[in-house]
VMD Tcl script that draws the C-alpha trace (Angstrom):
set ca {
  {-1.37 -15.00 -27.13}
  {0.96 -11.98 -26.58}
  {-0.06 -8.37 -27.79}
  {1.21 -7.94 -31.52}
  {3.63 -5.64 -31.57}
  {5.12 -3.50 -34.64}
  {7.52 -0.55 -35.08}
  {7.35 2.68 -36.52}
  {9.09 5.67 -37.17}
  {8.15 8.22 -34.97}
  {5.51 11.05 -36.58}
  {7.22 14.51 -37.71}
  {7.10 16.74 -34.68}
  {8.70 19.24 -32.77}
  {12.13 18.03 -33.99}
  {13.25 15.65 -31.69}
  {16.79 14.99 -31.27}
  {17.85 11.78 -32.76}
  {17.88 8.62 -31.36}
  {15.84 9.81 -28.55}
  {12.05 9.60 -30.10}
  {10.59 6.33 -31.39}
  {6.76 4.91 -31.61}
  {5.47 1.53 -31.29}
  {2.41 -0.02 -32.02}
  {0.35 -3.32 -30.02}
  {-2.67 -4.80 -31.26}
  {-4.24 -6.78 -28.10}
  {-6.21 -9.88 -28.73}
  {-8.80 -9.82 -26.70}
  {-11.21 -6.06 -27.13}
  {-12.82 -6.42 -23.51}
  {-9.37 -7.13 -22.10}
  {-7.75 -4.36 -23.91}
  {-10.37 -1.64 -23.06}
  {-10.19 -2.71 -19.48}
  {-6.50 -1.94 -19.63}
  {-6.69 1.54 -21.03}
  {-9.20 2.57 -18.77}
  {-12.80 4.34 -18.73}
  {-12.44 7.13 -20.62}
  {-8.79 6.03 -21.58}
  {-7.59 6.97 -17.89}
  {-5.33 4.29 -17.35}
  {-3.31 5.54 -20.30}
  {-3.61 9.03 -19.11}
  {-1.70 8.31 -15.73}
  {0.93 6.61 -18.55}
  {0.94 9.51 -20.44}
  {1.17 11.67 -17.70}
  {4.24 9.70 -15.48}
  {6.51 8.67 -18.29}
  {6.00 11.50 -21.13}
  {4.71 9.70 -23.71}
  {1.71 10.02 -26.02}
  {-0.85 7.26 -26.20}
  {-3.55 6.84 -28.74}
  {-5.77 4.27 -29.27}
  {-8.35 2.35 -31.47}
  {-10.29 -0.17 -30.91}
  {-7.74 -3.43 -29.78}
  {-4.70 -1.15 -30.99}
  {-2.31 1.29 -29.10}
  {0.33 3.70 -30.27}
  {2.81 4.63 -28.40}
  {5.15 7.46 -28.78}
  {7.46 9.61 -27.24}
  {11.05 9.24 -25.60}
  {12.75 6.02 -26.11}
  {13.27 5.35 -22.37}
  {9.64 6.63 -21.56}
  {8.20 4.44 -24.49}
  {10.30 1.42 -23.72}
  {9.14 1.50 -19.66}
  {5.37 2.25 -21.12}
  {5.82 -1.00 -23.39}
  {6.48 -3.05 -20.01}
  {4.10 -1.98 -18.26}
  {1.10 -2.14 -20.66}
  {2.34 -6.14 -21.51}
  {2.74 -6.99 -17.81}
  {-0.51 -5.67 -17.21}
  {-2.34 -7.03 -20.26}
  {-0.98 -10.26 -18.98}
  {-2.38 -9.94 -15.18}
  {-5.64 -8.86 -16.90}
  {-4.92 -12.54 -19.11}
  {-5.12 -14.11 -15.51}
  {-8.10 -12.65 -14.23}
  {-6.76 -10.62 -11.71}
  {-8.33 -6.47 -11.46}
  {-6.04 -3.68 -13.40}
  {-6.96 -0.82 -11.86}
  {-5.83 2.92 -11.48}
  {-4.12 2.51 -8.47}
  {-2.13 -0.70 -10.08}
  {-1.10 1.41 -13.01}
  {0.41 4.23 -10.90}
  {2.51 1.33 -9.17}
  {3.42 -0.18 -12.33}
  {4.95 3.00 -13.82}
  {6.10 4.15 -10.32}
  {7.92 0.73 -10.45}
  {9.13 1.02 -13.83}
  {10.65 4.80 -13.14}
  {12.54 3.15 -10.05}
  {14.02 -0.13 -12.02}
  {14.21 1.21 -15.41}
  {11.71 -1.40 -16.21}
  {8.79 -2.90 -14.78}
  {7.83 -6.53 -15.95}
  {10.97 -8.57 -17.16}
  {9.26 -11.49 -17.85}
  {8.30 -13.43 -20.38}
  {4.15 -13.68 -21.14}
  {3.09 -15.98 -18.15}
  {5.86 -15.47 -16.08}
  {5.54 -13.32 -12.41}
  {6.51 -10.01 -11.59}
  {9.37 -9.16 -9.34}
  {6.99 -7.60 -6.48}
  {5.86 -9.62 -3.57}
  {2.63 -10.63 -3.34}
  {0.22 -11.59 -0.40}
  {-2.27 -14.66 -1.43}
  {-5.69 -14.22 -0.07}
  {-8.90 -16.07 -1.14}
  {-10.70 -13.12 -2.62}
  {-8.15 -12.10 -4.24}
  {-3.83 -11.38 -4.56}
  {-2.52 -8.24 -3.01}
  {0.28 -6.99 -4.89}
  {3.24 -4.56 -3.66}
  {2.56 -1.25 -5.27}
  {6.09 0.08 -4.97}
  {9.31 -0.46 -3.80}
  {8.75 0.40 -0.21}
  {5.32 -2.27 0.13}
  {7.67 -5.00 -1.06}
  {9.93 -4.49 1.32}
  {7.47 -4.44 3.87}
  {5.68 -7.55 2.95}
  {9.10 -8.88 2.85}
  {9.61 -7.97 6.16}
  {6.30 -9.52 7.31}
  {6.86 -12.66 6.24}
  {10.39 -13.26 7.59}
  {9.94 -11.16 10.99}
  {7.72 -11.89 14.04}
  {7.44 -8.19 14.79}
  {7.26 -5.66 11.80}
  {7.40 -1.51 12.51}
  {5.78 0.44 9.44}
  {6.10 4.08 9.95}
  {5.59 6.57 7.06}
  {2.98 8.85 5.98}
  {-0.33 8.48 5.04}
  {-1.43 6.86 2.05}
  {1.36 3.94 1.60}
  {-0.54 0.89 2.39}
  {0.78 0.59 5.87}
  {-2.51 -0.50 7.72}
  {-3.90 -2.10 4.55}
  {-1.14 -4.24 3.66}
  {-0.81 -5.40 7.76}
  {-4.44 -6.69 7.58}
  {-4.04 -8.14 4.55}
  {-1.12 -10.37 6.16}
  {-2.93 -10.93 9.30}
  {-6.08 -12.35 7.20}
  {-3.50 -14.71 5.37}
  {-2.04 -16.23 8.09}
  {-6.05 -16.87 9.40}
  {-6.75 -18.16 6.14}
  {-3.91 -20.47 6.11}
  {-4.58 -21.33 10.17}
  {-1.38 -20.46 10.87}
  {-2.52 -18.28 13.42}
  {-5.76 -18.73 15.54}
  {-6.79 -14.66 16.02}
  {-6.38 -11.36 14.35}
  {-6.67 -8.42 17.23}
  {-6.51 -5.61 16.05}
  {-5.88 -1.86 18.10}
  {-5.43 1.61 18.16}
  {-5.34 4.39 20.79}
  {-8.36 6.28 20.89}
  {-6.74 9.98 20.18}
  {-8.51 12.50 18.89}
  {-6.95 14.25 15.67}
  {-7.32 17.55 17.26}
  {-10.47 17.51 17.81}
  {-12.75 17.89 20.81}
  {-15.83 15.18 20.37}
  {-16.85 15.24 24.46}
  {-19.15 11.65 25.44}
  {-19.74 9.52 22.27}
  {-23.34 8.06 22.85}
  {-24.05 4.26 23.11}
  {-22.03 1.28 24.69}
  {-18.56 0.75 24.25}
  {-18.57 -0.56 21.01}
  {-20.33 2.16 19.54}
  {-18.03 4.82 21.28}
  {-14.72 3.25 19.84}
  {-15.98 1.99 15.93}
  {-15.33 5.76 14.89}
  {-11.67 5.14 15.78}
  {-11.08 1.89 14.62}
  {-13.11 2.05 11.08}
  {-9.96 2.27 8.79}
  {-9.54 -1.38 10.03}
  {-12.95 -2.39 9.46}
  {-12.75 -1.04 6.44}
  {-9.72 -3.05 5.69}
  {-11.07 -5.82 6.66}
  {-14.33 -5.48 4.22}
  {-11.78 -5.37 1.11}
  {-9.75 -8.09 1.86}
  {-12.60 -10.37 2.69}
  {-15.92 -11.55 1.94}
  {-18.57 -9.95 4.89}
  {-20.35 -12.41 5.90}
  {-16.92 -14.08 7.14}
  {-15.66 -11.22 8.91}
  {-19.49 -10.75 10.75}
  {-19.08 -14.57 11.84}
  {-15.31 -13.96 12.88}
  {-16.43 -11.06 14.91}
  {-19.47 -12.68 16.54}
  {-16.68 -15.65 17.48}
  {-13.82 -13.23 18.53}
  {-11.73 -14.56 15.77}
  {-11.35 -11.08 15.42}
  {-10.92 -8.60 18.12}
  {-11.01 -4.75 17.40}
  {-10.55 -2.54 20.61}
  {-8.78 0.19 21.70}
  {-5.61 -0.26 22.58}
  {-6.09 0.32 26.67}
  {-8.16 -3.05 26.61}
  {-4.47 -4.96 25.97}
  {-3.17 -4.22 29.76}
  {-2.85 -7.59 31.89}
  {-3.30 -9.98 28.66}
  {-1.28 -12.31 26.90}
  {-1.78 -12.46 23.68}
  {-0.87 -16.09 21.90}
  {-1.41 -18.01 18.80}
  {-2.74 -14.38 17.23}
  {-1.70 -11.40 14.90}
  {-2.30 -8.07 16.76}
  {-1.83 -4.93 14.85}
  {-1.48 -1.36 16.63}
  {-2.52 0.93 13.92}
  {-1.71 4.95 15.12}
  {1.17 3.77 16.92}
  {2.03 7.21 16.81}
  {-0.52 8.53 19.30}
  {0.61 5.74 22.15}
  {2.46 7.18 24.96}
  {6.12 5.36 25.93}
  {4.08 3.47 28.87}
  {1.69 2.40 26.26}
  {4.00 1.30 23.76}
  {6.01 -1.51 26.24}
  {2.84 -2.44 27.87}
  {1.54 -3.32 24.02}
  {5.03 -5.00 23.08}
  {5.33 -6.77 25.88}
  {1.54 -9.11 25.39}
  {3.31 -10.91 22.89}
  {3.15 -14.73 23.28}
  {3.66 -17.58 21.63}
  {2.56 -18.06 18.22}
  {1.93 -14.53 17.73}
  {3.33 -11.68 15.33}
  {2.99 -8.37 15.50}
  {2.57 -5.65 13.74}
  {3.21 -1.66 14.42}
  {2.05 1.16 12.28}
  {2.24 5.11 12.41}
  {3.03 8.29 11.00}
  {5.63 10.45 13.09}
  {4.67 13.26 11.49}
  {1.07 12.96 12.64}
  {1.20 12.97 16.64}
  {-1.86 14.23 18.54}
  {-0.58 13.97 21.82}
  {-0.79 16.77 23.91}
  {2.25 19.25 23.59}
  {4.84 17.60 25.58}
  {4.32 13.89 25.29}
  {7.15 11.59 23.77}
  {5.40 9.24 20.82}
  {6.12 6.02 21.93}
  {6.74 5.07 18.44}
  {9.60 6.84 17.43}
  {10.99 6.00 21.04}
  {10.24 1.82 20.23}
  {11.81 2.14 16.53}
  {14.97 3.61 18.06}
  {15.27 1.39 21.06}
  {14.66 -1.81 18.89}
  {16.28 -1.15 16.29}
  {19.09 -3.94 16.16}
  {17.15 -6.70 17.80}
  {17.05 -9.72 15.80}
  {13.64 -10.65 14.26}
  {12.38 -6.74 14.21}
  {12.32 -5.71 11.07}
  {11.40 -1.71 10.48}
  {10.36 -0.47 6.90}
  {10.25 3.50 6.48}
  {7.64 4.27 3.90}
  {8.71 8.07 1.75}
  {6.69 10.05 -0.34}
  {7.40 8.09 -3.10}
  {5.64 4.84 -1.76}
  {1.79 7.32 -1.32}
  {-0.29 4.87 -3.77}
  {-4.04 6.78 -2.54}
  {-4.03 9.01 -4.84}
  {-0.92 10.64 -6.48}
  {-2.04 14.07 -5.12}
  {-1.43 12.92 -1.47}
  {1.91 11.99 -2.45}
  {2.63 15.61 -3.54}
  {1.00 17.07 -0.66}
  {3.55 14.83 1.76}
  {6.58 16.06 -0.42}
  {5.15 19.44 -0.06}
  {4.92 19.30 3.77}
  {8.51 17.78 4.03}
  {9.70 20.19 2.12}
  {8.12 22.99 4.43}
  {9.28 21.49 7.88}
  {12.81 20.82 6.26}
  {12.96 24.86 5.64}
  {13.30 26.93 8.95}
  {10.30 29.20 10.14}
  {10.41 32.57 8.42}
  {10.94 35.41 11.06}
  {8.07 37.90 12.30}
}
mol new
graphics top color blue
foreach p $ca { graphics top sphere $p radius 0.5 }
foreach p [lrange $ca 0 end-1] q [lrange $ca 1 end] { graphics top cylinder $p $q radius 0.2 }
display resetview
């Protein structure tokens, strides 16, 4: 059964000009489902609140609304279409909200469908659980992964770029479509100097490649990824480990791109065989190559850029779903390299 929904003029406040403030009211059926939608400590509604300019008060199973009509009408959507994901067991949290309403700002609305009907984002079906596009920018890159054999994500951090590549790479394992998921990344230091790493060479490349392990742990269950490592199901190594092979019936990410050299870059490109897709992830704006040396990812995205069955997805500001504080420290930075150097 649908939320209950009634209308109601809007309380007296600051005299809002007319036709532009309205309040609504939903009573939820289900009091575990409806406090796991407004969030611990009502924090769900606070990101509402906070994104579209409403005000949000609740009791109990019941939530008023009120505010601007647009705001209220995109906070309506959102609140149903996630009451109804919550209705179909799937996890509501923070992060999904932020997506919802940035979703809802972009469109003008978020969900419009009917109770039990999908959403227009794309979704990637894994066995622990759907992975749903965020924003505008994942959906075009899962888009882009599912109709390309070799997918460039480049953006800054934050957008789901690495997270949303393993997450395709385990689906196509989990659906045998593919045989192997290798995943690499040069092993650059972020400006650091960290001189001999102790141990074998396992132990000396994990700190570099633990975003993917990481990734890996979220999207599925442990003990599976422990036997697919033990099996070389999976492959992590750094990316100098690639030269000479060929690299077939697979799904090989190169996460960093950014930090590979132009030599490095074709050698990677070129171990594709059959069977295999690839996929190619960086942030420009993030190079730690010494001063001097070309990024071999900005040099691959321009070369390849009208080859059939590339596809290339720029991620913005806008598509930063870790925490909406990194997305205003990207805009920030932009913003600062777009002005020109102040004079000494």
């Amino acid at each position: 059964m649908p939320p209950i929904e009634t209308k109601a003029p809007p309380r007296a406040a600051a005299a809002p000009l007319p036709g532009t403030h309205t309040q609504f009211h939903l009573t939820f059926d289900d009091n575990r489902l409806a406090s796991v939608l407004f969030g611990q400590y009502g924090q769900n509604l606070a990101i509402i609140e906070r994104r579209l300019g409403v005000m949000a008060n609740s009791r109990g199973n019941q939530l008023t609304v009120e505010g601007p009509r647009d705001g209220c009408e995109q906070a309506r959507r959102v609140l149903m279409g996630l009451y109804e994901e919550l209705k179909r067991g799937r996890e509501v949290a923070p992060g999904d909200v932020e997506g919802a309403v940035r979703q809802a700002v972009a469109q003008g609305s978020l969900f419009t469908f009917e109770p039990g009907t999908q959403s227009g984002f794309e979704e990637i079906s894994l066995r622990k659980r759907p992975i749903r596009a965020r924003t505008a920018g994942q959906d075009a890159y899962i888009r882009a992964l599912k109709r390309n054999t070799m997918v460039f994500g480049t953006g800054p951090a934050g957008t789901g770029k690495t997270w949303l590549a393993v997450a395709h790479a385990v689906s196509l394992f989990e659906r045998k479509q593919i045989d192997r998921i290798i995943m690499t990344r040069p092993a650059v230091e972020a400006g650091e100097r960290l001189g001999f790493l102790p141990g074998d060479m396992k132990e000396k490349v994990d700190p570099y490649l633990r975003p993917i392990y990481d990734a890996l742990g979220d999207l599925m269950d442990s003990r599976i990824v422990e036997r697919a490592m033990q099996t070389g199901e999976f492959e992590i190594a750094p990316l100098a480990f690639m030269r000479g092979r060929t690299l077939s019936n697979a799904c090989i990410i190169l996460d960093e791109a950014q930090n590979t050299t132009s030599m490095q870059m074709k050698m990677f490109l070129t171990r594709l065989g059959e069977n295999s897709r690839m996929i190619i992830t960086g942030d420009p704006s993030q190079i730690d190559l010494p001063p001097g040396q070309k990024s071999g990812l900005s040099e691959a995205v321009r070369l390849l850029a009208n080859i059939e069955d590339i596809g290339h997805i720029n991620f913005t500001a806008q598509d930063v779903v870790r925490h909406e504080l990194v997305g205003r420290i990207v805009t920030a930075y932009e913003a600062a390299s777009a002005r020109p150097e102040p004079k000494e």
